[in-house]
C-alpha positions as CSV (number, residue, x, y, z in Angstrom):
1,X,-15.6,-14.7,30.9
2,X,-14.1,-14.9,27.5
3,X,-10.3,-13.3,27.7
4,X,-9.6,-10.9,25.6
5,X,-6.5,-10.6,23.6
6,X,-5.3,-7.2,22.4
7,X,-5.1,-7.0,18.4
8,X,-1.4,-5.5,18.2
9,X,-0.3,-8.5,20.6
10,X,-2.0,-10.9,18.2
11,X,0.2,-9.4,15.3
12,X,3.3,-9.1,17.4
13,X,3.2,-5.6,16.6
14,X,4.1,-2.2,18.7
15,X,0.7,-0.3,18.9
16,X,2.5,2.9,17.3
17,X,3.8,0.5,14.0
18,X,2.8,2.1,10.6
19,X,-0.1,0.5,8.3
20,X,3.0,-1.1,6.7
21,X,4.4,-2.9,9.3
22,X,0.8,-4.3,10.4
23,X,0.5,-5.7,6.9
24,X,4.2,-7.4,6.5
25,X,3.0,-8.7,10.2
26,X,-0.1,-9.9,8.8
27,X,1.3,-11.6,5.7
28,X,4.1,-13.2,7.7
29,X,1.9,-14.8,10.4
30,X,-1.0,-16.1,7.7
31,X,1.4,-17.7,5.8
32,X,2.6,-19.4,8.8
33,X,-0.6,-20.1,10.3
34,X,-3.0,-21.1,6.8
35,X,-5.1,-24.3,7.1
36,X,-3.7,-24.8,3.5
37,X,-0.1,-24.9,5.1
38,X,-1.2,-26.8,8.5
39,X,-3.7,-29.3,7.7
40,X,-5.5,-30.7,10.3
41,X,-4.0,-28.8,13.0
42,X,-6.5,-27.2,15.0
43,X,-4.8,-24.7,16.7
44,X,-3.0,-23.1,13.5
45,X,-6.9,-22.5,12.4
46,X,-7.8,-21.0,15.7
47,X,-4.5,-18.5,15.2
48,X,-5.2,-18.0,11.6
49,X,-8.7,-16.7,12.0
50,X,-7.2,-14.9,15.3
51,X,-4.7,-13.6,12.9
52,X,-7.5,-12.4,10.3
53,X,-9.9,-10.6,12.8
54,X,-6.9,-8.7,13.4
55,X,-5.6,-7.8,10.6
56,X,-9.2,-6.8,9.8
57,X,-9.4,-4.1,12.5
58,X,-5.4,-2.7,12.4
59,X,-5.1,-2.9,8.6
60,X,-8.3,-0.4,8.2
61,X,-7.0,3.1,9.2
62,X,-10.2,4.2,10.0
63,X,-11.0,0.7,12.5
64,X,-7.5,1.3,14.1
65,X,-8.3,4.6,14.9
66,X,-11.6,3.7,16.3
67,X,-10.3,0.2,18.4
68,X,-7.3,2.6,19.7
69,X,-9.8,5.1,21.8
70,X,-12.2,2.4,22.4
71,X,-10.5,-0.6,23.2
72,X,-12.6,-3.8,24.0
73,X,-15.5,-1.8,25.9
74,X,-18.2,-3.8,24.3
75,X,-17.6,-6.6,26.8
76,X,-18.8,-3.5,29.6
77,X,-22.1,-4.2,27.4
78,X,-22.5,-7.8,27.4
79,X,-22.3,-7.5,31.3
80,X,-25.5,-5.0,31.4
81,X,-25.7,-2.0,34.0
82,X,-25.5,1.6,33.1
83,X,-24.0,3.1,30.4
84,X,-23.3,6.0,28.7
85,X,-23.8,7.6,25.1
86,X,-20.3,6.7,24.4
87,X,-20.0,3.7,25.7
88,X,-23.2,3.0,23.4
89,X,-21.0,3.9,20.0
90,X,-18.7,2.3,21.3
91,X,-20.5,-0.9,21.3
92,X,-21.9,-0.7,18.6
93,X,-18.9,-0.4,16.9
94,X,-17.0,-3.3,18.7
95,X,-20.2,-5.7,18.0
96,X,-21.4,-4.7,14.6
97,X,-18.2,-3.9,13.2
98,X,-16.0,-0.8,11.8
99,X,-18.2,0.2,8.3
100,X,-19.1,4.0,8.9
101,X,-21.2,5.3,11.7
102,X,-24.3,5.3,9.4
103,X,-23.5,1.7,8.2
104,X,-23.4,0.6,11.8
105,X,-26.8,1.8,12.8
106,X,-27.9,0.6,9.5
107,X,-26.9,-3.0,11.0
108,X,-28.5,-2.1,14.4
109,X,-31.8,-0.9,13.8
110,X,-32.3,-3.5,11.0
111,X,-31.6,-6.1,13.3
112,X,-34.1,-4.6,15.8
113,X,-37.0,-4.4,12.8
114,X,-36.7,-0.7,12.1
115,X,-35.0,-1.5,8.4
116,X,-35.3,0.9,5.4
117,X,-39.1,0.8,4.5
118,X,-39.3,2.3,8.3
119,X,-40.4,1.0,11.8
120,X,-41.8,-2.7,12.2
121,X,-39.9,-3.5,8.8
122,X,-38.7,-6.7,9.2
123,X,-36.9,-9.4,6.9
124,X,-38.4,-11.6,4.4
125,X,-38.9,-15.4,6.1
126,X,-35.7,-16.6,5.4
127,X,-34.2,-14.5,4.3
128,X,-30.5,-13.1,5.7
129,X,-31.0,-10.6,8.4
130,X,-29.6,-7.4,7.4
131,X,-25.6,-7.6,8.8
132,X,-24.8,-10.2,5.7
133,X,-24.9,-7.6,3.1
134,X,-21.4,-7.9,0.1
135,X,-18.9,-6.1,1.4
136,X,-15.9,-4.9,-1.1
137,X,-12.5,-6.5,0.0
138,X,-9.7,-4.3,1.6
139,X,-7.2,-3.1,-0.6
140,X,-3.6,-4.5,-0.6
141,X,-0.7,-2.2,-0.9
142,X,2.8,-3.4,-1.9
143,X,5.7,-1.5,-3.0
144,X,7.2,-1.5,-6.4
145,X,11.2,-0.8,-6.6
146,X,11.9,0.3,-10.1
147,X,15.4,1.2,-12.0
148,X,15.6,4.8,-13.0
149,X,15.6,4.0,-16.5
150,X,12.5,1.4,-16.0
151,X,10.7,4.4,-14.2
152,X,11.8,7.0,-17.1
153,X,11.1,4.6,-20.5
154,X,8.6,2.6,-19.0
155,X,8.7,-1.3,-18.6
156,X,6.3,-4.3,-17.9
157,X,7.0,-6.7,-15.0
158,X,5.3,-9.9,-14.1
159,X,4.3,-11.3,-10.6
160,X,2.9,-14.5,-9.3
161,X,0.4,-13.5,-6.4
162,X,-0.6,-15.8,-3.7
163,X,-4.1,-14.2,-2.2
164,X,-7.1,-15.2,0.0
165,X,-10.1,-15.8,-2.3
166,X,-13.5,-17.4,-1.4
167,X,-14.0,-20.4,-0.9
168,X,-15.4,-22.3,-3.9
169,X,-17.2,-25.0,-2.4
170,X,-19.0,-23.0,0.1
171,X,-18.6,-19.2,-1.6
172,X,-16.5,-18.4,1.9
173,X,-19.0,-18.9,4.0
174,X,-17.2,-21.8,5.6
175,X,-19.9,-24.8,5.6
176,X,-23.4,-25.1,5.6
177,X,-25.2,-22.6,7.3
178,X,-28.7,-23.5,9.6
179,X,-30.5,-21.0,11.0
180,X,-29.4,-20.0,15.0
181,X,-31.1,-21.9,17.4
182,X,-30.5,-19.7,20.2
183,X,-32.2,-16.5,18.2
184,X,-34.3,-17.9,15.4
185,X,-32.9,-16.6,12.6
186,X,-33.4,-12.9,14.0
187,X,-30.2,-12.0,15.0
188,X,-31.2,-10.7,18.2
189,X,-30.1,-11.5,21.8
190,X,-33.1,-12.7,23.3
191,X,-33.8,-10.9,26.9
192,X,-30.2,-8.9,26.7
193,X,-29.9,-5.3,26.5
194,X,-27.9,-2.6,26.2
195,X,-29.1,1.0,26.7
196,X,-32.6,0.0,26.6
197,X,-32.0,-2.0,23.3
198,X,-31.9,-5.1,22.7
199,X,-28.3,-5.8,21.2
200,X,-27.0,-8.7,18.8
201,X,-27.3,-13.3,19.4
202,X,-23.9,-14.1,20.8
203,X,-24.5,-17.2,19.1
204,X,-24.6,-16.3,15.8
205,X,-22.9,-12.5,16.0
206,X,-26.0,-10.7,14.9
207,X,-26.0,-12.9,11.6
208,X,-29.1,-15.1,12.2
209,X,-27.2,-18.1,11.0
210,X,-24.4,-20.4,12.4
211,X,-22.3,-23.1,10.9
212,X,-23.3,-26.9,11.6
213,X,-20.9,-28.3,9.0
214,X,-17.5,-27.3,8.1
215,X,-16.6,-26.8,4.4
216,X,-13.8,-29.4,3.5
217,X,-12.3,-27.6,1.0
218,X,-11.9,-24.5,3.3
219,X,-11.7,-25.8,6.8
220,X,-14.3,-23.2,8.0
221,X,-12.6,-20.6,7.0
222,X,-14.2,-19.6,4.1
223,X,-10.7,-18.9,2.1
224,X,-8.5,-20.6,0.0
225,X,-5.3,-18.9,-1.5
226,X,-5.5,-18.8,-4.9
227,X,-2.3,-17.8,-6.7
228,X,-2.0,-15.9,-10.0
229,X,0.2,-14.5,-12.8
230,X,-0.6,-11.1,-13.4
231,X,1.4,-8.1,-15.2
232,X,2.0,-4.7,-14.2
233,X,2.7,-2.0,-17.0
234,X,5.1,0.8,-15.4
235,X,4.5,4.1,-17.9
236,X,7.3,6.0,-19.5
237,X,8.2,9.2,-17.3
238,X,6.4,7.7,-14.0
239,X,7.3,9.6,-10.4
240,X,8.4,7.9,-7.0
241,X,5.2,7.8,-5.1
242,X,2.6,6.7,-8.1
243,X,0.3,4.2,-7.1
244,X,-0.3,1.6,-9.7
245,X,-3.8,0.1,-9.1
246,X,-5.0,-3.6,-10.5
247,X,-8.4,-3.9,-9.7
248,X,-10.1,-7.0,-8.3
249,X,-6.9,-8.2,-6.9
250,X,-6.7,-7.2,-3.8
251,X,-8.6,-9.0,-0.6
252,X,-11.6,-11.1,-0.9
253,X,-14.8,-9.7,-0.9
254,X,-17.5,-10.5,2.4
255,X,-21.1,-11.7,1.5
256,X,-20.2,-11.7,-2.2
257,X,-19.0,-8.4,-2.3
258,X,-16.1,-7.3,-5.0
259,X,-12.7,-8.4,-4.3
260,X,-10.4,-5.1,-3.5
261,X,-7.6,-3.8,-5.4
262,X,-3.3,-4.1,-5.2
263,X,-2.1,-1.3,-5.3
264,X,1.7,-0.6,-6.0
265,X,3.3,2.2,-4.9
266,X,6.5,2.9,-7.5
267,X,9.4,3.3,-5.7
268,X,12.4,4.6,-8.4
269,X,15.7,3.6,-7.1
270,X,18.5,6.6,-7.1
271,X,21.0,6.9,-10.0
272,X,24.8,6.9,-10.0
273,X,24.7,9.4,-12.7
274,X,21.4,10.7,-13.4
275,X,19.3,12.8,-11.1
276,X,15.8,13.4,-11.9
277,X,13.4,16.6,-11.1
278,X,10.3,16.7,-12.3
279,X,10.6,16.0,-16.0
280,X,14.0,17.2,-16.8
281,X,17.0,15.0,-15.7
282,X,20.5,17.1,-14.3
283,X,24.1,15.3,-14.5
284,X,27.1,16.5,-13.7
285,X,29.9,15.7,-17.0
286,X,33.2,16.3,-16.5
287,X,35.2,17.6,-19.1
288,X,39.6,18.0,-19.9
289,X,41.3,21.2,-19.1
290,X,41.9,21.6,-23.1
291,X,38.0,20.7,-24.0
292,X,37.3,23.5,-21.2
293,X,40.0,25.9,-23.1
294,X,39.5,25.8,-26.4
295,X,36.1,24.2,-26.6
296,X,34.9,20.7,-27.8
297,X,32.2,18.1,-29.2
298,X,31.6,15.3,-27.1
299,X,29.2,12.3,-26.1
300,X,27.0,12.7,-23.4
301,X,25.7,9.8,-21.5
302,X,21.2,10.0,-21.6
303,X,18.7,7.8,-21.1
304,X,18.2,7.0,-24.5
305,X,22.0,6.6,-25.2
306,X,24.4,8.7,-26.0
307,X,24.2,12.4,-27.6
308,X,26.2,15.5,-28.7
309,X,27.1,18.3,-26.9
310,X,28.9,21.1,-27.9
311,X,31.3,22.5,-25.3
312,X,32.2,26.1,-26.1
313,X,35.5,27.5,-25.9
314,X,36.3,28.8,-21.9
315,X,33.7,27.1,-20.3
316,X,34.3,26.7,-16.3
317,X,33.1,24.4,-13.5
318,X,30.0,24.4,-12.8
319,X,28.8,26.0,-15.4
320,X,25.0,24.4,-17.2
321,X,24.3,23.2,-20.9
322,X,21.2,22.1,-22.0
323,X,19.9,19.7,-24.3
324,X,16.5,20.0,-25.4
325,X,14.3,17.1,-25.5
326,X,16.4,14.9,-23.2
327,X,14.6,14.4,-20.1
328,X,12.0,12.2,-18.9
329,X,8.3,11.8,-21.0
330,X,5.7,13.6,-19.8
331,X,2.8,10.8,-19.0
332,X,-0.5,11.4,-20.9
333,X,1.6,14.0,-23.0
334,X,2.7,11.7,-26.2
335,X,6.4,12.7,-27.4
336,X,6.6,15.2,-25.1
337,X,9.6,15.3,-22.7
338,X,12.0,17.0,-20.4
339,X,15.1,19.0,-20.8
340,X,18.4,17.4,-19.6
341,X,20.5,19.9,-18.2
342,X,24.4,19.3,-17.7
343,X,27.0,21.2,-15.1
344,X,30.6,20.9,-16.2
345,X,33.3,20.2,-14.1
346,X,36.7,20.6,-15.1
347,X,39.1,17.3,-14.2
348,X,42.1,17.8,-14.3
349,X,45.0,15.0,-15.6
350,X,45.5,12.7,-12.8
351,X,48.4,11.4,-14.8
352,X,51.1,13.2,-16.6
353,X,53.9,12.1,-18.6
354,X,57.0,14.6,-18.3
355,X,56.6,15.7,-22.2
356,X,53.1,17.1,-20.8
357,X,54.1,18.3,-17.3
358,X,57.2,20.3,-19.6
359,X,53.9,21.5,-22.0
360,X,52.0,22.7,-19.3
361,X,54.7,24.2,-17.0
362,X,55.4,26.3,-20.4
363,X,51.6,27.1,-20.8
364,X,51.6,28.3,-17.4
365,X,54.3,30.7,-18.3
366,X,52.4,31.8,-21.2
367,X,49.0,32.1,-19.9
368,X,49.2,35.2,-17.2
369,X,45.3,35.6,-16.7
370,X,44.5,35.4,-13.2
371,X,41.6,33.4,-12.4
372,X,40.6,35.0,-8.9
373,X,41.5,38.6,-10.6
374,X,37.5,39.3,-9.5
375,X,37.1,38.0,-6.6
376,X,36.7,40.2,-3.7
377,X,40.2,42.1,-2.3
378,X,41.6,41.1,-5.5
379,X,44.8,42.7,-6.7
């Protein structure tokens, strides 16, 4: 009986890792494993596609959560005896694969001769049975660290992506394809049943079709890595957390299906000096006891330079100036921006020549305000 090997084991990943984890597992391992990188080396190519089926199962929330309550029970089917309704979707899940529910009966009942133009429908003579329909690729995700100031005036990067694409030479179908000898073509195990139902050629998987020659270019596995430059434009004012989407980028379509999307997912990179919320930006500027005292123009550091702010005459700690206009853009809103809104703090001299520590000890003699005169239990 044909062992079978747990997917998270595969990937050398713990069966509560996140989606991202799976995917930096996945990436790591086909890299390693490629026919591209190991030619001729047999057991890489065994791994690699290991690695894929995978990959194909984890890296799809909705198939992870459907392999993690179901397991491997399909090979309860292939055994025969008694079974019950959800050891049936679970079957035909694990055999026909993890599209939606509908999709999977879709692939059953077609195979069986009960396709869309109703009962006793059957495929054209050679034509594909119905399982080899285009499937859109998965998406890939990949973060996108950005400066502050990238992610608040905007900026354009360039990548070089290395992704699995269809083979040319045999448009990933990994060699020349005969029809199954063991089925005929149909697709159908031939005296094996499940449930009362006849279930899918273990020959072929339920395709009607097997491989007789493997593709050259591919090594039978239908994908060669195709690398490209592409460029990524990051919009003035974007938030952590956007997803940036390139379409047709992403993983290889099945059957001729689209390819998938990469998306990025900015991730802004915290600011000595600036802090961002929402569309305004907050600093903190400190200011000299005098500029506090009697008041003061100076330069404030923004993201678009430098500007003026007025400081007026007995300002304190802590207290907030505004400057209109100074923020970050407002996407899709043109000129329009945020406010940048600045807290003073009043430093005082860290070094003090004796001519100024004589100036202030006689301004403290002068100066008989108390500070703290309205605080609570004040004199």
């Amino acid at each position: 009986m044909e062992q079978t090997v747990d997917y998270y084991e595969i990937l050398g990943v713990p069966r509560g890792a996140s989606q991202e984890d799976i995917r930096k597992a996945y990436r790591k391992l086909a890299r390693k494993h490629h026919p591209d990188v190991n030619p001729g080396d047999k057991q890489a190519e065994e791994r690699f596609k290991q690695i894929s089926q995978a990959y194909h199962v984890l890296g799809d929330p909705q198939r992870r959560r459907k392999y993690d309550q179901f397991g491997h029970a399909w090979q309860q089917a292939q055994q025969g005896g008694q079974a019950t309704s959800q050891d049936f979707a679970t079957f035909v899940y694990q055999h026909f694969g993890a599209g939606s529910f509908a999709e999977m009966f879709g692939d059953l009942f077609g195979d069986l001769g009960f396709g869309p133009e109703g009962f006793g429908a059957r495929p054209e003579p050679g034509g594909r049975p119905t399982r080899r329909v285009p499937r859109r690729g998965q998406d890939v995700r990949q973060d996108l660290p950005v400066s502050f100031e990238e992610a608040v005036n905007g900026a354009e990067r360039s990548f070089t992506l290395e992704t699995a694409d269809a083979c040319p030479q045999c448009d990933g179908l990994g060699g020349t394809l005969e029809t199954c000898p063991q089925c005929g073509g149909s697709g159908r195990g031939r005296g094996v049943r499940f449930a009362g139902m006849p279930v899918g050629c273990p020959r072929c998987e339920g395709t009607g079709e097997v491989v007789v020659a493997r593709c050259p270019g591919c090594r039978g596995t239908g994908e060669k890595l195709r690398r490209s430059r592409v460029k990524v434009k990051i919009p003035a004012g974007i938030a952590d957390g956007t997803p940036l989407r390139l379409a047709g980028q992403g993983g290889r379509g099945l059957f001729g299906g689209p390819n998938g999307d990469l998306v990025f997912t900015v991730r802004v990179r915290p600011h000595a000096f600036f802090e961002r919320r929402g569309d305004d930006i907050h600093v903190k500027l400190p200011i000299s006891l005098t500029e506090a005292a009697l008041g003061a123009e100076v330069s404030v550091p923004t993201v678009r330079g430098h500007a003026k702010l007025q400081v007026p005459a007995g300002s304190r700690s802590g207290q907030v100036l505004r400057l209109r206009g100074q923020g970050a853009p407002k996407v899709g809103q043109g000129e329009h921006r945020g406010d940048m809104y600045i807290e003073l703090v009043v430093a005082p001299p860290r070094h003090l020549s004796r001519k100024a520590r004589e100036l202030l000890e006689q301004l403290r003699d002068e100066l008989t305000e108390d500070p703290r005169a309205d605080l609570p239990g004040g004199p």
